[in-house]
DRENZAFI-913171 format. One line per 5 residues: for each residue y negated, x, z of C-alpha. Coordinates in pm, 1 decimal, decimal comma. Layout:
Y X Z | ... .
This chain:
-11577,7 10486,1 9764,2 | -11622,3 10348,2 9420,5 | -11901,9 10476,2 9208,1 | -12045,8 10109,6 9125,8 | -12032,0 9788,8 9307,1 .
-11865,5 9667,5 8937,1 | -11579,5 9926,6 9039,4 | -11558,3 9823,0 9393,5 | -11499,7 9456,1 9299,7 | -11227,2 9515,9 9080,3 .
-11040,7 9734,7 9278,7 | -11095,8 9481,4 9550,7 | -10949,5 9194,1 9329,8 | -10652,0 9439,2 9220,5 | -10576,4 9496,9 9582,7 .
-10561,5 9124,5 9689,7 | -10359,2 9058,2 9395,8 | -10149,5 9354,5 9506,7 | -10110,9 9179,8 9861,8 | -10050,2 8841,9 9744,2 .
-9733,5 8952,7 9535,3 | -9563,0 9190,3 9766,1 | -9486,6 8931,5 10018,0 | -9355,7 8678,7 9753,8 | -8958,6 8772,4 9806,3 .
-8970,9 8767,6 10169,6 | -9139,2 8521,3 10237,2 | -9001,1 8254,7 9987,1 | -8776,6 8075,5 10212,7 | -9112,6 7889,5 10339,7 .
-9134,5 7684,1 9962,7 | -8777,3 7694,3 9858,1 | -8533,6 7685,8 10167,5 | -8313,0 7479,1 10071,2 | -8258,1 7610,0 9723,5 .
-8278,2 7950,0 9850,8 | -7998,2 7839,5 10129,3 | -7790,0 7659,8 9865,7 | -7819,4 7972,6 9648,9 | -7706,0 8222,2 9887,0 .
-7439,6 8002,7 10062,7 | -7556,0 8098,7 10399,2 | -7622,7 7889,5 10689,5 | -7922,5 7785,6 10890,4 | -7834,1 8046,6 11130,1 .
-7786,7 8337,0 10903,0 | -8116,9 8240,7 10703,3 | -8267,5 8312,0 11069,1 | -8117,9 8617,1 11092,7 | -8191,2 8786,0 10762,0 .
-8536,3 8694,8 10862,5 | -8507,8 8881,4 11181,2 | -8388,1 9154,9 11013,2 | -8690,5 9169,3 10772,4 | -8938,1 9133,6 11200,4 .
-8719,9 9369,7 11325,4 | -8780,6 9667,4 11066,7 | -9148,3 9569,7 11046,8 | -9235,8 9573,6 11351,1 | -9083,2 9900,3 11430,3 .
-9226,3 10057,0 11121,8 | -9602,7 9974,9 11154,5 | -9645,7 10316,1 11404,4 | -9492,0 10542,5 11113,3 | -9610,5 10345,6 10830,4 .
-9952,9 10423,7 10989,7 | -9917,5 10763,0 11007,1 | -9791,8 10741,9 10611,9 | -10056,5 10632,6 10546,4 | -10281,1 10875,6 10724,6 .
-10062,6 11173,9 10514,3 | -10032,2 11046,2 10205,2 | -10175,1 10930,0 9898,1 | -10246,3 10539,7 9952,3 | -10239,7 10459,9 9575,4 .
-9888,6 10666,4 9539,4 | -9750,7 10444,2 9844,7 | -9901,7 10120,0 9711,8 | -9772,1 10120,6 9406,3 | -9438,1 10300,6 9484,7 .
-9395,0 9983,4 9763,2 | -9479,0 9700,1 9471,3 | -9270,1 9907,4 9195,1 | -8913,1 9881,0 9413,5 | -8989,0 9566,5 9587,4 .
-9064,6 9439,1 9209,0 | -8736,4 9566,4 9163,0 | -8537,8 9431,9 9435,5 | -8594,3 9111,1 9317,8 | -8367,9 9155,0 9038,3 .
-8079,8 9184,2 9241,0 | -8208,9 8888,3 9482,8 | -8140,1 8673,9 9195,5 | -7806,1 8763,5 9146,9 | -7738,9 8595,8 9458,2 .
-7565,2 8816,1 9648,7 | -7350,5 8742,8 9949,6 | -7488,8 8715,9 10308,7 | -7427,0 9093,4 10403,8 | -7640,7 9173,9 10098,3 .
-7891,3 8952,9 10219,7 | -7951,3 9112,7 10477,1 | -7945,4 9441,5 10349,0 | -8230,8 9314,9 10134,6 | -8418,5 9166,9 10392,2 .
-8426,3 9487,7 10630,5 | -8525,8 9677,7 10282,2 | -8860,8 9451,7 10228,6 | -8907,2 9546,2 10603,4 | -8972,3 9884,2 10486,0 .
-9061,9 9817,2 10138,1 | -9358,2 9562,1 10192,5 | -9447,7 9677,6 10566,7 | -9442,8 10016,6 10611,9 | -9471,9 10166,2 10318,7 .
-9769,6 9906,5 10208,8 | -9934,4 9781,0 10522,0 | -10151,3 10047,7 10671,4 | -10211,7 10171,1 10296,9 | -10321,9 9838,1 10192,1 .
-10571,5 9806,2 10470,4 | -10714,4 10174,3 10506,4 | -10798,4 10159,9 10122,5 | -10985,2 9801,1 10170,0 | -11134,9 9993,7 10397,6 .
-11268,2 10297,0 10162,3 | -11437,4 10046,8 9910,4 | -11741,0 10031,2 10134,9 | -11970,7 10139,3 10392,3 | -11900,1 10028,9 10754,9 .
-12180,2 9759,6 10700,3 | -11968,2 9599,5 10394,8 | -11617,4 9576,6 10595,6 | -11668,6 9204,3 10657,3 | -11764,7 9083,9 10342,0 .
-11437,9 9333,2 10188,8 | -11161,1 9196,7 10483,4 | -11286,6 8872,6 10433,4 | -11227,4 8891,2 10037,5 | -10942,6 9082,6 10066,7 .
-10813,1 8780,9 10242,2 | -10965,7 8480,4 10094,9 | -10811,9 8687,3 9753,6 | -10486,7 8691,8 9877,1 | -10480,3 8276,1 9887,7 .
-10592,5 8194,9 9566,8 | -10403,1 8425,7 9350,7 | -10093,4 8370,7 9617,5 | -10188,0 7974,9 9521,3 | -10174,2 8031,7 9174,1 .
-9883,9 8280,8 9135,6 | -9713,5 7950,6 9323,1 | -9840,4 7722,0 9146,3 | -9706,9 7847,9 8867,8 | -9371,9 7939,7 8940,8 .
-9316,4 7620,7 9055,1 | -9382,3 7464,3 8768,4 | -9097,3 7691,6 8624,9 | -8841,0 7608,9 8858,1 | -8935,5 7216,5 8753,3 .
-8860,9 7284,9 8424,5 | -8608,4 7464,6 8453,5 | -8416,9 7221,7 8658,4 | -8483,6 7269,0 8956,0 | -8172,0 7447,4 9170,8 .
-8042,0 7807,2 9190,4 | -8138,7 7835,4 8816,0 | -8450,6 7731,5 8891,9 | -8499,2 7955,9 9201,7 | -8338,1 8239,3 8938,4 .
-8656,1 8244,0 8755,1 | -8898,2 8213,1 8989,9 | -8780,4 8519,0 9153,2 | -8738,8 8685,6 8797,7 | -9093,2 8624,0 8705,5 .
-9200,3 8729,3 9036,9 | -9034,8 9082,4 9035,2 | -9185,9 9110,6 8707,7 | -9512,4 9026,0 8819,2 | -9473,7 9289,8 9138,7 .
-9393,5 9530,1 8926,8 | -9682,5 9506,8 8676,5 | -9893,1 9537,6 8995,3 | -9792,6 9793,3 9088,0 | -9838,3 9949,8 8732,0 .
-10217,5 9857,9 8762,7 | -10250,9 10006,0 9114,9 | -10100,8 10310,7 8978,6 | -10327,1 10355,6 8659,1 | -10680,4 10180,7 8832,8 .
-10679,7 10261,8 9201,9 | -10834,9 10611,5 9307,3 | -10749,4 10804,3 9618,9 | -11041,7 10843,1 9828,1 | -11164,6 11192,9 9932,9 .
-11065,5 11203,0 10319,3 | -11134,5 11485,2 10528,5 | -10890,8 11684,3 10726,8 | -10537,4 11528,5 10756,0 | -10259,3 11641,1 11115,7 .
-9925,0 11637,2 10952,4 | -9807,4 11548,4 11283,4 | -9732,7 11193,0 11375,6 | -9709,9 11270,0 11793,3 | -10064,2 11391,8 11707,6 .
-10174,4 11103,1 11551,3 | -10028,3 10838,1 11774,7 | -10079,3 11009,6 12089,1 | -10484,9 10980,1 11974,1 | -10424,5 10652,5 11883,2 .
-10265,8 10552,8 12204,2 | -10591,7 10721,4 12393,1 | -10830,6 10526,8 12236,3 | -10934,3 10163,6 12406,4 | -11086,1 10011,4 12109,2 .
-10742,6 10010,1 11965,7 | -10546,6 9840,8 12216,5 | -10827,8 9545,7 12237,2 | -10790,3 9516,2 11858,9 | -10404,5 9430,2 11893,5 .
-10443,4 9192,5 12171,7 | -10766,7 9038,2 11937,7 | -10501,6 9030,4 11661,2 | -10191,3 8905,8 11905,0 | -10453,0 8614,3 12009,5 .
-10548,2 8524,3 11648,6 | -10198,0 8566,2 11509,4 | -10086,7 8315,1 11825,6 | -10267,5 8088,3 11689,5 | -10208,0 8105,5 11309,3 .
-9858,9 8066,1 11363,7 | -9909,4 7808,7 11661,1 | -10114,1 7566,0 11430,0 | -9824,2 7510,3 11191,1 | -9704,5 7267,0 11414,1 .
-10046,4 7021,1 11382,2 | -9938,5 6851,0 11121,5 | -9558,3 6765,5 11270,5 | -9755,0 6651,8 11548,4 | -9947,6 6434,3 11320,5 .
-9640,8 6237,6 11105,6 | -9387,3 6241,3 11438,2 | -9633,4 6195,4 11721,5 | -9927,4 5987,0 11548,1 | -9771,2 5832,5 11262,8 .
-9951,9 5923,3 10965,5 | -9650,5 5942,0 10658,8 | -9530,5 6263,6 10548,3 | -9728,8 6311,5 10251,9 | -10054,5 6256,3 10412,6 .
-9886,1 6584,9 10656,3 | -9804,2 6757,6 10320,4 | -10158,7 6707,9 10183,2 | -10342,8 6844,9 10457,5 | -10069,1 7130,0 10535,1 .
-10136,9 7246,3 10180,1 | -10561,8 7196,7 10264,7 | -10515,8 7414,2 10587,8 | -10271,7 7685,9 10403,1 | -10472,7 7729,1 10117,0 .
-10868,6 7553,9 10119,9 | -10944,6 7720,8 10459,3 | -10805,6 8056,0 10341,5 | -11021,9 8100,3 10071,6 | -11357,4 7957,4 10201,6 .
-11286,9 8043,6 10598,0 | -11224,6 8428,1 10512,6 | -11471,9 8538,3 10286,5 | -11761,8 8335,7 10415,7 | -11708,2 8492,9 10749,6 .
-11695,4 8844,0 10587,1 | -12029,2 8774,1 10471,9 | -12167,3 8623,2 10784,6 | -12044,2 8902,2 11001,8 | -12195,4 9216,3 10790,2 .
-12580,0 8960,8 10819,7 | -12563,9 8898,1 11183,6 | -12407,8 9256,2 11274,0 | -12054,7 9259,5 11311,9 | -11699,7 9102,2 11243,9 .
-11681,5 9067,9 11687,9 | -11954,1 8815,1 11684,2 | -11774,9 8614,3 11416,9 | -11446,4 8710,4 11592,7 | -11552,9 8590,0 11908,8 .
-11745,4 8273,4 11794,8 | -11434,6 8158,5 11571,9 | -11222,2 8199,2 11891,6 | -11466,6 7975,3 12098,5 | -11456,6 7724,0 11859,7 .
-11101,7 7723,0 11858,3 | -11131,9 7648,8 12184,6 | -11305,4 7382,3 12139,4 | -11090,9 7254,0 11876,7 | -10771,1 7293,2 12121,1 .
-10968,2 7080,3 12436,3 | -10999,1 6840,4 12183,0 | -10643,5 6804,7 12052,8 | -10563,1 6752,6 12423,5 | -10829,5 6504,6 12548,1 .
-10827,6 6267,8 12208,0 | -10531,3 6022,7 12271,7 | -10256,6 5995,2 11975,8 | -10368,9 5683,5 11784,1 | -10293,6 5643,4 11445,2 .
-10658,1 5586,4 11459,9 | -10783,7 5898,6 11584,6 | -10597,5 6055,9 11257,0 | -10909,3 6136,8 11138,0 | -11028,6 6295,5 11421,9 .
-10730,7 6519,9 11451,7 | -10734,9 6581,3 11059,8 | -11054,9 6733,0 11115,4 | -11015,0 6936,9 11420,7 | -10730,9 7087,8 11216,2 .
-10906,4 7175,7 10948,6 | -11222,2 7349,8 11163,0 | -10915,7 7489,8 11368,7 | -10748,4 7643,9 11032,7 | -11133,2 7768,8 10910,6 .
-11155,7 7989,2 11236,0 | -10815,2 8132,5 11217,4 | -10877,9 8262,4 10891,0 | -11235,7 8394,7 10989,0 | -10993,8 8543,5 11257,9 .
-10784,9 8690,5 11012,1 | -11046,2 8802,8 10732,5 | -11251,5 9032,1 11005,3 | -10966,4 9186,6 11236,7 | -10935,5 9493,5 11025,0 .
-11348,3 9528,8 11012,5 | -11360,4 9609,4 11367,0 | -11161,9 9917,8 11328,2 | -11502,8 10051,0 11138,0 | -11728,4 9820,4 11346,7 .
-11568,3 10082,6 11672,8 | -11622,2 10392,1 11453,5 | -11265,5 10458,3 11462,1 | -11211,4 10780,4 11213,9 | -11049,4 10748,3 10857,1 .
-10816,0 11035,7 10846,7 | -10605,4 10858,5 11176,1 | -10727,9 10476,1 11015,4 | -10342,8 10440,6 10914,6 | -10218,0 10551,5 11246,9 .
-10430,9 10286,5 11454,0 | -10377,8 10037,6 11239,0 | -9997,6 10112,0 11306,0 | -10072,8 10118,3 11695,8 | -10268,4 9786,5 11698,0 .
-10038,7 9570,5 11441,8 | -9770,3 9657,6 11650,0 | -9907,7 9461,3 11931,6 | -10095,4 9191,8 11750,1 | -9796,4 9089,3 11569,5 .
-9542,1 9037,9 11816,6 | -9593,3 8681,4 11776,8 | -9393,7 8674,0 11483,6 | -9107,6 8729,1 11703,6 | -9113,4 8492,5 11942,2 .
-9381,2 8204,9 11866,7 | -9114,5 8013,8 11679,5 | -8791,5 7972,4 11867,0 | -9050,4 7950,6 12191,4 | -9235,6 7634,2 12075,7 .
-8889,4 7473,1 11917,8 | -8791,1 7502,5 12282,5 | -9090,8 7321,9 12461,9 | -9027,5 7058,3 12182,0 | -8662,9 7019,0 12223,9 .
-8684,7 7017,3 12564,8 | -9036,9 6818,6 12635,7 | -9006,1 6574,8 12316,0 | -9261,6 6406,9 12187,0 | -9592,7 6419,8 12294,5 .
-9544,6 6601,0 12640,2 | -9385,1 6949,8 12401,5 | -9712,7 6912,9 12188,3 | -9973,1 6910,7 12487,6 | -9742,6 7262,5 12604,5 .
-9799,8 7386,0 12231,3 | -10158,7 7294,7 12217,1 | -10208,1 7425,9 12588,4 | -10078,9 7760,4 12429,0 | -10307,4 7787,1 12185,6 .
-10617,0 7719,1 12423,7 | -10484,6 7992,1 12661,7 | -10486,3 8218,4 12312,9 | -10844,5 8093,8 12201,1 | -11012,6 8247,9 12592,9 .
-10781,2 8542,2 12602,2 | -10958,0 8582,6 12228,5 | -11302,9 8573,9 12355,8 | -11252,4 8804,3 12701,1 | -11100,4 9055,7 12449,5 .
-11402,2 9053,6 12261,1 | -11607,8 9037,5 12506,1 | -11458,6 9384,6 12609,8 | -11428,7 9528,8 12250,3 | -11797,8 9451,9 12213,5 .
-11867,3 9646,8 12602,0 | -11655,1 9927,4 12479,3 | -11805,9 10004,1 12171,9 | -12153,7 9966,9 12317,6 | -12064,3 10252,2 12558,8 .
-11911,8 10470,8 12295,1 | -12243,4 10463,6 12111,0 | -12422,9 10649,7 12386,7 | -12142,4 10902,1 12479,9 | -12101,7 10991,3 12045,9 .
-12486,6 11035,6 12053,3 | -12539,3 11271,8 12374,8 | -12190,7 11477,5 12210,9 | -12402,5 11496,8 11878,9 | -12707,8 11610,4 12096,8 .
């Protein structure tokens, strides 16, 4: 734990600069898929793949990237993930064909996920007292959007200039690898291991104590739920241009609100609200309650042009809570006195289940809105997400009843 609350800021704003700029190469393809597509000469089909390759390897390696990060230094894996993902980048804008693609893609798998993942949380988790870990996830999150914002931002105003294109795309991902890489410079000369206590060099060990312990398991179905929904709510604003009406830059605008406004105000204001009223559950639980809410609504309020407005709005509160969602999940593994030296390993255990999502929420809602068109696929979608929201709040509900119990059992152990 830093030494000042100067220190701990800093390191906190290195981190979520750190996590903003590992995921730039794999996840690129969201602003620039076309170029990107153009670029590569692959088709729609093999862009899917690559990108399965890069869900496949991740979600496979969060269990042993946990227990990485349980054995080893989290500043030597940090930095050693930014360094040779900075790296890779330099050969992603060569271009290469579609088999290299996909080599790269499975590499950022490992590169960005389980080497940096379970590091990247467990030392957010270090830079405070278990009464701070709302106000730090909820930063660490919040963080993430603006600089991610303005690393975009930026960039984008390169590949403009600079034509627009593959050569435009070229340096965007140059100056991107070069910004990894200087991050990962600064992690390696700023960022100080913690002192941790005793460490099991074996990974059955680990797991097998990770799999035994409840608190755990309700975390990754807390995160499936939440994750459900962040992916789920995507598909608001094509709801909003090809169901309602509104024009496609009015679905642009508020895309770019939800993506970035809500991240930055949603996450950190709930950090803080959760470490004054006593815990990131109560804020996990009320943001999935108000989802909820926001979900009956989507599927009571008819789809006027003139209830735009109404829906705009709902989206927006709807976006605010999954980010609230997002910027305490990794406070309750402190919140349910889960120990630091098998943090990484839990962490592992629970993001394996909570982000299964990724998987499958895609190609699942593209089929209820192939197959139920228009309106009736959106109701399906938005029925989804309501199912998600109360699943949320029972799993709370239960994290909160666990925890409670544990508290008596730790103290008549200590007595």
């Amino acid at each position: 734990m830093p030494d000042s609350p100067r220190g701990k800021w800093l390191l906190l704003t290195l981190l979520c600069f750190a996590g903003a700029m590992v995921y730039t190469f794999p996840f690129l393809r969201y602003s620039y898929y076309d170029t990107m597509k153009e670029a590569l000469g692959v088709t729609h089909t093999q862009m899917g793949l690559m990108q399965a390759v890069n869900g496949v390897a991740a979600t496979f390696g969060y269990i042993p990237g946990g227990w990485l990060a349980d054995r080893y230094s989290p500043r030597k894996l940090l930095a050693t993930s930014l360094v040779v993902t900075g790296l890779s980048g330099f050969y992603f804008s060569t271009f290469p064909s579609y088999v290299g693609g996909l080599f790269l893609y499975g590499f950022w798998g490992v590169s960005t996920l389980i080497i940096f993942w379970a590091p990247f949380i467990k030392a957010t988790r270090t830079l405070g007292p278990d009464e701070e870990q709302g106000r730090l996830f909820g930063f660490l999150e919040g963080g993430r959007g603006v600089f991610g914002f303005l690393v975009g931002m930026f960039t984008l105003f390169v590949f403009k200039e600079m034509g627009e294109g593959p050569r435009g795309l070229m340096w965007v991902i140059n100056i991107s690898a070069v910004v990894t890489i200087a991050a990962g410079l600064a992690v390696w000369l700023m960022f100080e291991d913690p002192a941790q206590g005793e460490v099991s060099e074996s990974l059955f060990q680990n797991f097998s104590g990770a799999l035994k312990t409840p608190q755990v398991w309700v975390i990754g179905l807390i995160i499936f739920c939440g994750y459900g929904l962040f992916a789920s709510q995507s598909y608001i604003t094509p709801y909003m241009t090809g169901v309602m009406g509104a024009v496609v830059t009015y679905g642009v605008l508020m895309g770019i609100l939800r993506t970035y406004g809500t991240q930055a105000i949603g996450a950190p204001v709930s950090g803080i609200v959760a470490d004054k009223i006593g815990g990131p559950s109560i804020v996990i639980g009320c943001a999935f309650a108000i989802a909820a809410l926001c979900m009956s609504i989507l599927l009571i309020v008819p789809p006027d042009l003139k209830n735009l407005a109404i829906v705009s709005n709902v989206m927006i509160v709807l976006a605010l809570c999954v980010f609230a969602l997002r910027g305490n999940f990794y406070a309750t593994f402190a919140e349910s006195k889960i120990p630091m030296q098998t943090m990484g390993t839990a962490v592992g255990v629970a993001c394996f289940v909570g982000y299964l999502p990724e998987g499958f929420t895609y190609p699942m809602i593209g089929y209820w809105l192939d197959t139920y068109p228009g309106l009736p696929g959106y109701q399906i979608t938005f029925g989804y997400m309501l199912a998600l929201s109360l699943v949320g709040i029972l799993a709370t509900l239960f994290l909160r009843r666990i925890n409670r119990k544990s508290v008596p059992e730790e103290c008549s152990r200590v007595g």
